[in-house]
Each structure stands twice: as structure tokens, then as C-alpha cells.
N, C-alpha and C positions, 0 to 999 in steps of 0.2 A: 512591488507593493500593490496591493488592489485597490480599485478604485474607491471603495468603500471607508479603508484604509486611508487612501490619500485625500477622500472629501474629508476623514476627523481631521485630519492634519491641518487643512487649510483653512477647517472652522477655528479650529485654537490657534491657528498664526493669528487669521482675521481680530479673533478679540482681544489677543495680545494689543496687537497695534490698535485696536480700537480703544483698549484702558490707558496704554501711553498716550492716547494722543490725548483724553480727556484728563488725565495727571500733569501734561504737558503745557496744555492751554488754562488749566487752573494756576501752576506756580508762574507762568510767564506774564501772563494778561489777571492774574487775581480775580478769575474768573472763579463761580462758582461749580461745584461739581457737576449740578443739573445742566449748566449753559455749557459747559465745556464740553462735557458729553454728545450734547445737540450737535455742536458745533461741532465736531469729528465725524458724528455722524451724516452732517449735510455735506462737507466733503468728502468723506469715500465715497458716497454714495452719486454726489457729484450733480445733486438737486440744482444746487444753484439757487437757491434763497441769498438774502443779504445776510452780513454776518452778522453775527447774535450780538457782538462785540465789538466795540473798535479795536484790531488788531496792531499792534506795534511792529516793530523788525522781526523781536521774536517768535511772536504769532505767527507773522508771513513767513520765515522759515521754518518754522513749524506745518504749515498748510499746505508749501510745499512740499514736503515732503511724505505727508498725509498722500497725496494725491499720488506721487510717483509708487511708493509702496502700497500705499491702503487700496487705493484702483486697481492693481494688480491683484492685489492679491484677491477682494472682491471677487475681480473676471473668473479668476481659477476657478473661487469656490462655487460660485453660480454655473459655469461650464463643466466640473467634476457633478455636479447634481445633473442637470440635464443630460446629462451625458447616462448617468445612473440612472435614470428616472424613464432615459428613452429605452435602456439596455430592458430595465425592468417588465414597464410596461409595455414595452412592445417586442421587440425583440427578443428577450428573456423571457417573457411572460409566453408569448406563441412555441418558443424553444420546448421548454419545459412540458405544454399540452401536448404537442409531437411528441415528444420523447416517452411522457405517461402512454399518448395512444399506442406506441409502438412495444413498449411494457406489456399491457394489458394482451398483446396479440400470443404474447411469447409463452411455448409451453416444453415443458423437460427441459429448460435452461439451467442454469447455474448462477448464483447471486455473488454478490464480491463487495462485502463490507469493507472497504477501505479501500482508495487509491492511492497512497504512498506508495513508498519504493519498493514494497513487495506488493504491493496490491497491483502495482499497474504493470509491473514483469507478471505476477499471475496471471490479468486479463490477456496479457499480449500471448502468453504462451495457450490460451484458452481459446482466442481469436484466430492463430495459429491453426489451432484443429479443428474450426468451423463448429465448439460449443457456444451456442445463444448465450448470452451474461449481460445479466442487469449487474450495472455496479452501483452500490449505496457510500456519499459521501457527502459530509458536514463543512469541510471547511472550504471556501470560495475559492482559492487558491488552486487546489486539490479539482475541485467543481470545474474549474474552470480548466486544467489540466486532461479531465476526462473529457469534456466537451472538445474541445479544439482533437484530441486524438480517436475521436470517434466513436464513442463507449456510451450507451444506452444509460443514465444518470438519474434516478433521485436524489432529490437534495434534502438531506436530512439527517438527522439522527438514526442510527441502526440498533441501538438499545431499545425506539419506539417501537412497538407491537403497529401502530400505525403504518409505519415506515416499510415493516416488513411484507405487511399486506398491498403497499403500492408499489412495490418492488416484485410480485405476485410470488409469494410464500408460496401459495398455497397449491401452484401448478411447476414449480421448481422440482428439478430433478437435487438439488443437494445445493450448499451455502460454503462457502469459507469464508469465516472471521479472520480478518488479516489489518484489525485497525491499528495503531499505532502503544495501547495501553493494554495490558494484559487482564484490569479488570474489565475494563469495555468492551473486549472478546468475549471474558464469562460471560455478563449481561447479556449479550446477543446469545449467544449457547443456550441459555436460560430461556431467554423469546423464541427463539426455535423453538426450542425442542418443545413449550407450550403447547406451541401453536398446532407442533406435527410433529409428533414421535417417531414416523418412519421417517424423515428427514434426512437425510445425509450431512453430519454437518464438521466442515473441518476448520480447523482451529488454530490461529499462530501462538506460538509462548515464545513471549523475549527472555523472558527471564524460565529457571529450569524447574524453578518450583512450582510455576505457574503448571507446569505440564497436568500434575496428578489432580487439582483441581478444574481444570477442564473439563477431564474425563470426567470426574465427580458428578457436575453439571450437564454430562451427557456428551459431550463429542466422540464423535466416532473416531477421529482420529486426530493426533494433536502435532504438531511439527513446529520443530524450534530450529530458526534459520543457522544459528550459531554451533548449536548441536551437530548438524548437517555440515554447516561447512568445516569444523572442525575435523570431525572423522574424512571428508573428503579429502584436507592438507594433510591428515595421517596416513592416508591410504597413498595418497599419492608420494609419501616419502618411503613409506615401507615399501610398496608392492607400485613402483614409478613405470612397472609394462603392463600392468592392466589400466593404466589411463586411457588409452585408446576406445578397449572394450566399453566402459562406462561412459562416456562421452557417447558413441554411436547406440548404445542402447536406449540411454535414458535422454538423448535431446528431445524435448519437446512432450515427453513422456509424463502424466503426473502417476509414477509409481514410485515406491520404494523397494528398490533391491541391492543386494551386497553382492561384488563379485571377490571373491578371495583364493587364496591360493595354499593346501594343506599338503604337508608331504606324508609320505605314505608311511608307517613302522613298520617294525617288522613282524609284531605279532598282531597286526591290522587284519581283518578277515578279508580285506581286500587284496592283501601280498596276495602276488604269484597268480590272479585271476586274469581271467579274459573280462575286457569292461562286460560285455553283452551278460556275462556271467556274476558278474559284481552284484549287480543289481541297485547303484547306487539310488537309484528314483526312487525301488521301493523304499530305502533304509533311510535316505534323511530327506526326499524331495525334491533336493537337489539337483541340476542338469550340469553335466560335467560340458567346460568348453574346451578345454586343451588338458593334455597330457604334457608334463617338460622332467626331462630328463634332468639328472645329477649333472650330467655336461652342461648343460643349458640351452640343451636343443627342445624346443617347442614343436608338438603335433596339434594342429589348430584339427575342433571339431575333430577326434580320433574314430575309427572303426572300430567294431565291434569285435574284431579281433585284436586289438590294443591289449597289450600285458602290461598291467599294473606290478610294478614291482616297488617292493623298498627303498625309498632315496627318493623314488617320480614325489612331484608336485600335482597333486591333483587343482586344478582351475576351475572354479566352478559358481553356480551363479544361482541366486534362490533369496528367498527372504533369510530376516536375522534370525530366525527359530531353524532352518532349513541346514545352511549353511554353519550353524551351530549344532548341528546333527551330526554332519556331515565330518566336522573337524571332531568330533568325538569317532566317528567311526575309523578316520583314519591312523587315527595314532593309535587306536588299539587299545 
């Protein structure tokens, strides 16, 4: 819980106890609301006046117990402020001016609306490759999670036009929205792209419908983690020996590529060719990785004298449009 969090808490414990005690000292001692109230308040607070009232047995186990609970809890709430107060204005408040002046330095970075659970595996894999990144985040929690891991932080709202301009829009090499709501993604796509049409700007969708509306509002490019990981559990039961290849390609990579695997027909323009003669680059874009036979023998990276026959599995690696070419060309 945050400390902000834990000062509401222990304000409403605080006045809890402090309306029983003044409910308490009104039914026991037929005190009135006004004097009762006083009189809980001089004890938690632990003034030390005489008492409002002459106290019977009840009162005095009442006052006791004022004191053990209501003093406590007092201490907390007055040390959860201070504690806030010193984080804020001193500590917090210098933090935040570093972090703006170091902002301000930064140029062709990358911004990172959100640190969640994809936002802060985005920064780290971005940190990874030595791209600059501001990351922009709202909730304290989150805030406070990017601080302690190292990450250059505004605090704030990423739907502000404000926010985006202290986060330096405007010398950013490209933005991913990756905040937790799919319209709060829009809205920032929206402030983008305002601000700066050449922008680069990429885009999380939770949900799949979100996707087209994205684009709508301008994302260059939109990625749904579920999407992704789905076709990856698919790929990895169909086609379970090109896990390898994708792992070593794309760690740490921010691309999208498919690696799959097509077998050749027999009325393929490819049957019966020398690769170097196929010409597969020119015809779908394509880069073949391996050749595998009908046995199940694999030629990793084949020669140019490789013969493509009928039954081979062609392997091969290229975006969705390529690799869609590609598997049209070979079945013929």
C-alpha cells in the first residue's frame, strides 16, 4: 500500500476512534456531545487539561483505553504525514527536478506511456539496447516502481498535451502507448499525433477491436499482447523445431517477423530448381533458412546449389505479407 494510501487509512481509523470515544463518554458519564468530544480530544492528543467532567469507573476505562488506541494511532497518522511531507517536499520534490532536467537533455529517445506489466518489460527491453526513454506514469505505485528501477519518470497523466510536452514530444524519435485501458491509448494517439504527425507512434490493444480504432486515430503500428502470444502457443505446437530460430532471432528485438515452414508441390515453379535459380527473394521477399527433406533431414542456411524438390519444407522467415507470398508460391 502507498504511503498516501496508508495516511487515508489512518485518518479514518483516527476519527473512528475519535466518534466512539465521544459516543462513549456521552452514554457513560451523560455527558454532552460538545464536552464529550473535548474530552476525547484532550486525551488522544494527550494535552493534559483537567477533565471536562467528573469521570466515573466507566469514563476511566473508557480514557483508558482512548489513550492506548487513540495515541497510537495519532503517532501513525502524524508520522505517515511527515514522512509524506518530507518525501514530497524534499526528497520527492529535488527527485522529480533531476529527473525533468535530465528529460529535457534527451534527444531521438523514445517515450513509454505506461509502466505496468508491459510497460516496464518494454522499458527494460529498450534499456537493453541503450534507446534513451522517458517513461510517463499516473499511478504512485507504478511511479514509484519506475523510480526505484531506474527509468527517467514524469508523473502524470499521458492523455495531457502538457504531460507529453515534459516528457519532450517534441525531440522523441517515436512513443508507445502501453497504458493499461484501451481508450487511454486512443487519447494519447490522439495527442500525438496533434502535436507531431511524423511521430512514430505505437500502440497496445487489450482487447482486438480496439486494434482498427487505433489505426483510425493514427498509430503506425498497433500490437495486441494476447494476439502475439496466442499465434506464438500456436506456432510452437504446430511447427515445435522452429522455436529455437524465433527465440534467437527476436530476443531483445522490437520487430515483427514470422518464421514458417511450406512444402513444396509439385506443380510449384519452384520444383526441381536450383535455390540460386528459384529466385525466392525476388517472388515473395522472403529469405529461406533451411531446406528439410521428406525424411526429416534439415540443411540449415542451404547452397545455392540446393535442389528444391516436391515433399522439401521450405523454412523461411519475412513479415506476414512475405511469408504469405511465399506459401502461395510453393504449393503452386
Amino acid at each position: 500500500m502507498s504511503r498516501e494510501r496508508r495516511l487515508a487509512a489512518s485518518l479514518a481509523i483516527l476519527a473512528l476512534i475519535t466518534l466512539g470515544g465521544a459516543v462513549g463518554f456521552s452514554i457513560l458519564e451523560d455527558a454532552s456531545f460538545g464536552d464529550a468530544l473535548y474530552m476525547t480530544v484532550l486525551t488522544i492528543s494527550t494535552v493534559g487539561f483537567n477533565e471536562v467532567f467528573p469521570l466515573g469507573t466507566g469514563g476511566r476505562i473508557l480514557t483508558t483505553g482512548l489513550i492506548v488506541v487513540g495515541v497510537g494511532a495519532a503517532l501513525y497518522t502524524a508520522g505517515t504525514a511527515l514522512e509524506i511531507a518530507l518525501e514530497r517536499f524534499l526528497g520527492g520534490e529535488i527527485r522529480r527536478r533531476r529527473m525533468a532536467r535530465e528529460i529535457d537533455t534527451l534527444e531521438q529517445h523514445v517515450i513509454v506511456a505506461g509502466f505496468g506489466r508491459v510497460g516496464s518489460h518494454t522499458w527494460e527491453a529498450l534499456q537493453s539496447e541503450g534507446v534513451p526513454t522517458a517513461v510517463i506514469e499516473a499511478e504512485p505505485d507504478a511511479v514509484e516502481a519506475a523510480f526505484q528501477a531506474g527509468a527517467l519518470v514524469i508523473e502524470g497523466d499521458a492523455t495531457r498535451n502538457e504531460v507529453l510536452e515534459a516528457a519532450g514530444i517534441a525531440r522523441a524519435r517515436s512513443l508507445i502507448a502501453c497504458v493499461r485501458e484501451d481508450s487511454d491509448n486512443l487519447v494519447i494517439v490522439l495527442s500525438a499525433k496533434s502535436r507531431r504527425q511524423d511521430l512514430t507512434v505505437i500502440a497496445r490493444a487489450s482487447e482486438l477491436e480496439a486494434r482498427e480504432k487505433l489505426r483510425l486515430a493514427g498509430a503506425d503500428r498497433v500490437v495486441s499482447p494476447q494476439l502475439v502470444g496466442a499465434h506464438r502457443l500456436a506456432a510452437l505446437a504446430a511447427e515445435p523445431h522452429l522455436d529455437e530460430f524465433v527465440d534467437v532471432i527476436l530476443h531483445g528485438k522490437l520487430v515483427e517477423l514470422r518464421i514458417e515452414g511450406f512444402e513444396v508441390g509439385e506443380r510449384s515453379v519452384l520444383s526441381q530448381q536450383l535455390l540460386s535459380e528459384a529466385d525466392i527473394r525476388g517472388l515473395s521477399g522472403a529469405q529461406v533458412l533451411a531446406l528439410e527433406s521428406p525424411g526429416g533431414d534439415i540443411e540449415f542456411n542451404p547452397g545455392p546449389d540446393a535442389v528444391i524438390r516436391p515433399g522439401h519444407t521450405l523454412i523461411a522467415i519475412g513479415s506476414s505479407e512475405q511469408v504469405e507470398r511465399l506459401r502461395g508460391v510453393a504449393r503452386g
